[in-house]
N, C-alpha and C positions, 0 to 999 in steps of 0.2 A: 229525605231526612236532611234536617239545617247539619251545617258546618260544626265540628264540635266546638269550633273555639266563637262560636255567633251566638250558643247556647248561653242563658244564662239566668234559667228556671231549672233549681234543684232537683224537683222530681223527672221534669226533661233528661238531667244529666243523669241522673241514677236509673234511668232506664236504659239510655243509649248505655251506658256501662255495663250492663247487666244483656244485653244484645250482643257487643262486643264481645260479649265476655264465653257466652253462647258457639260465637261465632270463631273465637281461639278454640276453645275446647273441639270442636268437630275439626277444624283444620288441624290441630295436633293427633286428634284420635287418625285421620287420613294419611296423616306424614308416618304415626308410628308403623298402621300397615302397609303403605309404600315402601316402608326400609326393609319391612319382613319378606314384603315379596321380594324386592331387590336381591335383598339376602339370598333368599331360597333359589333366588333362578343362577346367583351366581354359586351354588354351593355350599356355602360358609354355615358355621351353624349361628342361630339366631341367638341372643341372650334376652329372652324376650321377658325378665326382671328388670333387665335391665331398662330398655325400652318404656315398663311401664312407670320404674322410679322414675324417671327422667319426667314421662308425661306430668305424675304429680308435681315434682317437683316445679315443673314450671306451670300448671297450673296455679301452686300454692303462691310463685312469684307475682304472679297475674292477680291474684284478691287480693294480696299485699301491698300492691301496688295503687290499687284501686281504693281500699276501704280502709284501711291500715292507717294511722296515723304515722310522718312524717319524721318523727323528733328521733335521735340519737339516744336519749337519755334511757338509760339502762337501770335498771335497781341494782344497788350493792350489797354483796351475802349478806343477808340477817334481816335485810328490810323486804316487809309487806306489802305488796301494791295495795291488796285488798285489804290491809288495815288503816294502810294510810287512807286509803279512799273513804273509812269508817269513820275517821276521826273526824270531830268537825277542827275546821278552820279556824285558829284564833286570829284575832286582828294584831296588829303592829304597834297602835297606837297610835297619838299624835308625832309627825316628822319636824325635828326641828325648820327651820327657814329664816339661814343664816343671813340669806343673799336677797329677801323680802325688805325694801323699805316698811315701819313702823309708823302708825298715825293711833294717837288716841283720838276718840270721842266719848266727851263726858256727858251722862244720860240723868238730868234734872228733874224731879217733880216740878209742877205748875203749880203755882203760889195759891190756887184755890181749891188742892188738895194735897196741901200740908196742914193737915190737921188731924188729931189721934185719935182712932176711931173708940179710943177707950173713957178718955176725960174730955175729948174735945178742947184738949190745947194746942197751942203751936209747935209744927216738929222743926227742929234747928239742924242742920247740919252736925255730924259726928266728925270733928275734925277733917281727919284726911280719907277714917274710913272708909272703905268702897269695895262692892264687889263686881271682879272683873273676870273676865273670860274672852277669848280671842277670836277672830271669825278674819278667815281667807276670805277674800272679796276679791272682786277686779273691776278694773278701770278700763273700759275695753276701748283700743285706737283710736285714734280721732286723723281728720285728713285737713290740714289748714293751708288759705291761702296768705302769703307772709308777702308785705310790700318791705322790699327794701330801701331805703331814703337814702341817698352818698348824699350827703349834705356838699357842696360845692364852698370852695372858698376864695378868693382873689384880695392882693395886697390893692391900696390904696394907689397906687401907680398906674394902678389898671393893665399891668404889666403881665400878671401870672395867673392864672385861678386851676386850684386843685382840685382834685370829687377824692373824698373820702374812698377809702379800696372796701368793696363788695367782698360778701362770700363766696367761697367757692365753687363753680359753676361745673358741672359734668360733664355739657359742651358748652362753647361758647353762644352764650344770648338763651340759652334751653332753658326750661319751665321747672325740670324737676332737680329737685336737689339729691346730691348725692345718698344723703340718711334714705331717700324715697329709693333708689336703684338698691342701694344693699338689700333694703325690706323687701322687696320684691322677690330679688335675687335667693336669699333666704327662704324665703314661702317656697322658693321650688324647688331648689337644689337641697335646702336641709329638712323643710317641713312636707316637699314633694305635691306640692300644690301649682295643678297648670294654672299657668298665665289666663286662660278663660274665666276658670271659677275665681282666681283672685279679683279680675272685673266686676265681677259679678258681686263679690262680696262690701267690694271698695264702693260698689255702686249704690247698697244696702244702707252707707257709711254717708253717703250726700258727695261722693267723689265721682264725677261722669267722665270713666274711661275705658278705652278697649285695648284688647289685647297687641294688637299692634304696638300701641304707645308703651306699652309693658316693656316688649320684647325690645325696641331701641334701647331704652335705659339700661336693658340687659349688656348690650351691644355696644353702648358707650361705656361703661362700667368695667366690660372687659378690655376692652383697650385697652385701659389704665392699667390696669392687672397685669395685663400679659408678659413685664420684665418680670414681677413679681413669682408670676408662674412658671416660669422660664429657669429661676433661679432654684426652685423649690425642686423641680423636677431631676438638675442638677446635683442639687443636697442628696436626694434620694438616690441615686446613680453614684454618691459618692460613698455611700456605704459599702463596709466591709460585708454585709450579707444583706441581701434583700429577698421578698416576698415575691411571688410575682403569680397573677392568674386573670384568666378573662373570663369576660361573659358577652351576651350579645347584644345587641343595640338596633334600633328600626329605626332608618330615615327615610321620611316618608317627603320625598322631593315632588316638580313634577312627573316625573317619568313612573311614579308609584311609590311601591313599599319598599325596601331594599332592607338586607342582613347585614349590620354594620356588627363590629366589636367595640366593644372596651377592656382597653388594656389598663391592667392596676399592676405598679411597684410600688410597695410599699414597705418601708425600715420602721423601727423602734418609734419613730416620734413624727414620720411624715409618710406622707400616701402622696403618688401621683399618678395620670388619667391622658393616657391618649384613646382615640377614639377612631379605629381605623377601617378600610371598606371590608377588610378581611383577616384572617386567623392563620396565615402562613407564616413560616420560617422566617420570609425577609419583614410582615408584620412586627414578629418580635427583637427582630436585630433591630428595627428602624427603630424602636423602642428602646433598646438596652442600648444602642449607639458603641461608646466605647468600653462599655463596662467591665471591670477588672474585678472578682469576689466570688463569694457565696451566691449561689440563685437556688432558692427554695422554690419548689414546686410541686403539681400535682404527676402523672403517669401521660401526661399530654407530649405525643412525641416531640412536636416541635421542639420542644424545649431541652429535649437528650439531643436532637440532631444540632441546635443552635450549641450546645456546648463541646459538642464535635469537633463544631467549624471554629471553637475562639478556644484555645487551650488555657487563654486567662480566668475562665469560667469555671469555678466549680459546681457543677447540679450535685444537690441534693435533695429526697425527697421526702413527703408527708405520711407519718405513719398514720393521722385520723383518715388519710382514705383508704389505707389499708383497714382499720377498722370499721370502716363502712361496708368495704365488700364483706366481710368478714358477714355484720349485724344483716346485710341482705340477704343472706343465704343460711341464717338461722333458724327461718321457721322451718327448715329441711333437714337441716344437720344441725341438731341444739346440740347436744354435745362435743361433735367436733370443733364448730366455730366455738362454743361457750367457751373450749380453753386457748383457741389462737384469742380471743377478745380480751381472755382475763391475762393471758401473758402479757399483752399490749398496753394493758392498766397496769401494771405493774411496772413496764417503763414508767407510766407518768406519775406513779406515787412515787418514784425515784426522786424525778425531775424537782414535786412537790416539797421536797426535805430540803433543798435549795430556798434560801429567804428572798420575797420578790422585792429589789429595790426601788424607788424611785429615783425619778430622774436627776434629782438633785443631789442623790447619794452620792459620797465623797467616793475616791479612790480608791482607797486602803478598805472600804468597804465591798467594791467592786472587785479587787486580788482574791479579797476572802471567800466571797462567793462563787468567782472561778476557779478558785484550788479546792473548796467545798464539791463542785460540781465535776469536775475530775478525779476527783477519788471518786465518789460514788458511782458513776459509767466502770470508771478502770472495775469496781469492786463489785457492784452489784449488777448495773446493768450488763454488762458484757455476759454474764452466764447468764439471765433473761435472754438475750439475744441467740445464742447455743442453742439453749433447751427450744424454742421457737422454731429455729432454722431445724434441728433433729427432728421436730413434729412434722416438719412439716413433707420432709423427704420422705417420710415415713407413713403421713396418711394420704400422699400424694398419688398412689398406685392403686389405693381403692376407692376412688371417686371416679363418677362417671365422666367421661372425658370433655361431656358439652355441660356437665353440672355448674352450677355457682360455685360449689366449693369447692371444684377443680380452678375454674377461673379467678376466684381469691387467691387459692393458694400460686398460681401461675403469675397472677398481678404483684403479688411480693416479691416473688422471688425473681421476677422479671427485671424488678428497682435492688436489688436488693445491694450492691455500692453504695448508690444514694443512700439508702435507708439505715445503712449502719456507718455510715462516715460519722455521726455525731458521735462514735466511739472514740474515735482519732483526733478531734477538735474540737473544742469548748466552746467555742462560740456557735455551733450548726445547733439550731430548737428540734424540736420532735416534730411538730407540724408547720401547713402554710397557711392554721388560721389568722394568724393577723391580715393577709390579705384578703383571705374569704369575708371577716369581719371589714376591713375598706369596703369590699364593695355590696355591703348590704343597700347604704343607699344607693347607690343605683340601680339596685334592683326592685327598689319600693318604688323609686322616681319613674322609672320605666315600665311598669304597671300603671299606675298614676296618668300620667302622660304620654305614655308610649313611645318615647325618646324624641327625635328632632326633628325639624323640617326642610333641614338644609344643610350641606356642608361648615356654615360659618356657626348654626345653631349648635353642632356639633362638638364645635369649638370652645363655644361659651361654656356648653354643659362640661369638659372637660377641665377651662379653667377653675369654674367656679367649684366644682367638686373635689382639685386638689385643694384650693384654700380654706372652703370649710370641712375637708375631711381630717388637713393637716393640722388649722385648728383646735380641734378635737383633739387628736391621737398629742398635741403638745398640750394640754389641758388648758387651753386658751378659750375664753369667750366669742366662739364663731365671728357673731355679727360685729362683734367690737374691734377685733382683728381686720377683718375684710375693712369693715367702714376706717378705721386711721391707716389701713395700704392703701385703699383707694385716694382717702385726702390728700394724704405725702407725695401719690402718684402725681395729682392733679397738679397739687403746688409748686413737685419739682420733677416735670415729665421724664422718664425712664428710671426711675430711684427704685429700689428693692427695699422690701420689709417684708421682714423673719419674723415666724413667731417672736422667737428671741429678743428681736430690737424694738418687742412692744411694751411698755411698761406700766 
């Protein structure tokens, strides 16, 4: 039998899963009566209910896992799955497209049928009348080669002669122009398009190139970048609370495939990205450096023992994965989890009554919303939090001790400082999805592409992902951002440019 992860014929997969699946159940039915005999030899009496909830229950893990779809999203009391699945869909309609350049074209009869098919006279034009209706089109890329001319000039003395200054070059005497590295850059890092298939595409275009010559431009591109990134990375370290979480990374060098990470911090307006060979303790220090704040996170110990070792550090942590354990272990215990999930929505319809500002929002608007958001903790959420912690001590004693919803409730109450410090402080969020969201692309790109080939590729992908992640999260035009830091880089080597300083 192939590899599971070499499969990649449906029916192939849903067989090996259903073998697998086969092949748990008999290995659990084995484990239950090895515990009984255990049991038995050592004298204990057996709770052999209990034994067999547990089997189901993790059987029931195992289809879930398997066939179950993925998604979080829960029904809220009142609504119908099954009705909503009943209704049909209505459409949206047309979306405006503010950010569309406009072009008319005016659509003329031919002068040898203008004539009226009732008198056979001539039709005249109706003033300005017309009927019109709009149509999205595209003008799909084009790849040109551009001669630049420096026109030379010399005085009459035959003393002096000038050349007009050229545009700016990405390295010096090199073929491709900056616009060409960002576009590229973009296709992978935001649109997650390997460097291969873009060849390939460009080559479809009448553009004859390989991926080689891609990955340089990548490579000059980020040189330029790297004060830039340097400084970003900074910004975000300088925040009073930051995000933080990783995921993993494959660099595939000579030596083989290797389990790299990527580390994400990321604040309110910016995300940054290192990219390290491993997931330890001094991984994350070498990361937070000297950080002084909030660090949000997940149950990942590193991250309790790094705040251990730095007393400037405050962890605190993410009640959505406390709701996750919670929703995994509901096809087993719907009614116990159903009210640790709906107490945990209740925090967030708290949080909800709080108006969400934009970045640009004044001052006086930002007091209001944080004296808004302290009385409602101080008032409501804090007896949410009681009633929660009371459930939980309480249905904590009749759960099977290897069950999920023994382990949920153990996985709260394990965090459970973190988890209520947002009582005490105004500034600590309920969760750490802002960084889960930073690093979606990566994790699209690293399917896609399968991460790097090299230590320095590693590198690239990490600058280039905090600049158009950060981008983003400031509500800036990716490619337009990147492309004026890289020109300013070029023009004036080591310069910094901020979202901020782009206008």
């Amino acid at each position: 039998m192939p590899r599971l992860e070499q499969i990649r014929d449906v029916d192939t997969l849903q067989q090996a899963a259903l073998l697998l699946e086969r092949t748990v159940i008999s290995q659990q039915k084995t484990i239950a009566t090895l515990r009984v005999e255990i049991a038995q030899l050592r004298g204990e009496t057996v709770p052999a209910q209990l034994e067999l909830d547990l089997l189901k229950e993790q059987l029931e893990a195992l289809r879930k896992r398997v066939f179950a779809p993925s998604s979080e999203t829960r029904a809220r009391d009142g609504d119908s799955s099954e009705q909503a699945a009943s209704e049909p869909r209505r459409g949206h309609g047309p979306k405006e497209q503010p950010l569309l350049p406009i072009s008319t074209v005016t659509h003329t009869l031919p002068e040898n049928e203008r004539t009226c098919p009732v008198c056979q006279g001539q039709l005249e034009p109706m003033g300005e009348q017309s009927e019109d209706s709009e149509e999205i089109t595209v003008i799909e890329a084009s790849y040109q080669v551009v001669t630049h001319r420096r026109q030379k000039y010399r005085c009459c003395c035959n003393a002096s002669v000038v050349t007009a200054p050229g545009p700016l070059k990405l390295t010096p005497g090199g073929r491709y122009s900056p616009e060409f590295a960002v576009h590229v850059a973009e296709a992978k890092y935001l649109d997650h398009l390997p460097l291969e298939r873009q060849a390939r595409a460009m080559g479809r275009k009448g553009l004859e190139i390989d991926s080689q010559t891609l990955w340089d431009q990548l490579g000059a591109l980020a040189r330029h970048l790297t004060p830039t990134y340097r400084a970003l990375c900074a910004k975000v370290l300088a925040s009073e609370v930051v995000f933080m979480d990783e995921t993993h990374w494959r660099l595939m060098d000579g030596d083989g495939s290797h389990r790299w990470w990527t580390w994400c911090v990321a604040s309110d307006d910016a995300a940054a990205y290192w990219i390290r060979d491993h997931r330890s303790k001094e991984a994350a220090g070498d990361v937070l450096g000297e950080y002084t704040g909030i660090l949000m996170s997940d149950g990942y110990r590193v991250y309790e023992a790094l705040a251990r070792g730095s007393p400037e550090i405050t962890p605190v942590h993410c009640w959505a994965h406390v709701r996750r354990k919670f929703i995994e272990a509901e096809s087993s215990y719907p009614a116990e989890c159903r009210k640790a999930i709906d107490l945990i929505g209740e925090l967030y319809e708290i949080e909800r009554q709080v108006p969400r500002l934009s970045r640009t929002a004044p001052d006086e608007a930002r007091i209001e919303a944080a004296k808004l958001r302290t009385h409602l903790r101080a008032e409501r959420s804090k007896a949410v939090i009681a009633r929660l912690r009371d459930w939980a001590y309480a249905a904590k004693p009749a759960t099977l001790p290897e069950g999920s919803l023994r382990k949920a409730i153990d996985y709260m109450l394990s965090l459970w400082p973190g988890l209520t410090r947002f009582l005490a402080d105004v500034r600590v969020p309920l969760d750490n999805n802002a960084a889960e969201r930073a690093l979606r692309g990566v994790v699209v790109g690293r399917k896609n592409h399968y991460g790097s080939h090299s230590k320095r590729g590693a590198e690239v992908a990490a600058i280039c992902y905090t600049l158009f992640e950060t981008a983003k999260l400031a509500g800036f035009d990716p490619h337009r951002y990147v492309l004026e830091a890289a020109r300013r880089a070029i023009a004036s080597p080591g310069i910094v440019t901020l979202p901020e300083h782009v206008t």
